[in-house]
C-alpha positions, 0 to 999 in steps of 0.5 A: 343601727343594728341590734346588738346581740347579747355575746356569751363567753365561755372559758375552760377551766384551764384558761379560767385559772390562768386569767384569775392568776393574771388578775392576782398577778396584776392587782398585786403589782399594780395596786399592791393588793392580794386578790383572793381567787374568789374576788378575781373570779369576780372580776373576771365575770364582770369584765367577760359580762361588760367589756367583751361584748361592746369589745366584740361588737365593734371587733365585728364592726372593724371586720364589716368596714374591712371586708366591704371595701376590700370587696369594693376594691375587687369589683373595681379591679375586675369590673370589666364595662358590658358592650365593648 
């Protein structure tokens, strides 16, 4: 298995907000509970250290399967057999 390579995310500061405001939003609707900016600040760092990286990871993987057997199909298409 290939070692994994520690995924740093960084967000600007306008995304940042908009993502603290979506967490609020959320737990408010869904669990009828204010989260404070700090809490869903919180949140958000643990999800961006925990979640992201194993969601990316395998994004790549997808990527890697993907492209390698369109690559198969290429040579496939285009192979054209020497000596004839």
């Amino acid at each position: 298995m290939a070692k994994e390579i520690p995924v740093t995310i960084k967000i600007d500061d306008e995304r940042r907000q908009r993502l603290v405001g979506r967490l609020q939003a959320f737990f408010l609707e869904e669990f009828d509970e204010e989260l404070s900016s700090f809490r869903a600040e919180q949140v958000l760092a643990f999800s961006l250290a925990t979640l992201v990286p194993q969601i990316y990871n395998q994004a790549v993987q997808d990527t890697r399967k993907f492209m390698q057997e369109r690559l198969d199909d290429l040579e496939g298409d285009i192979y054209e057999p020497e000596g004839l």
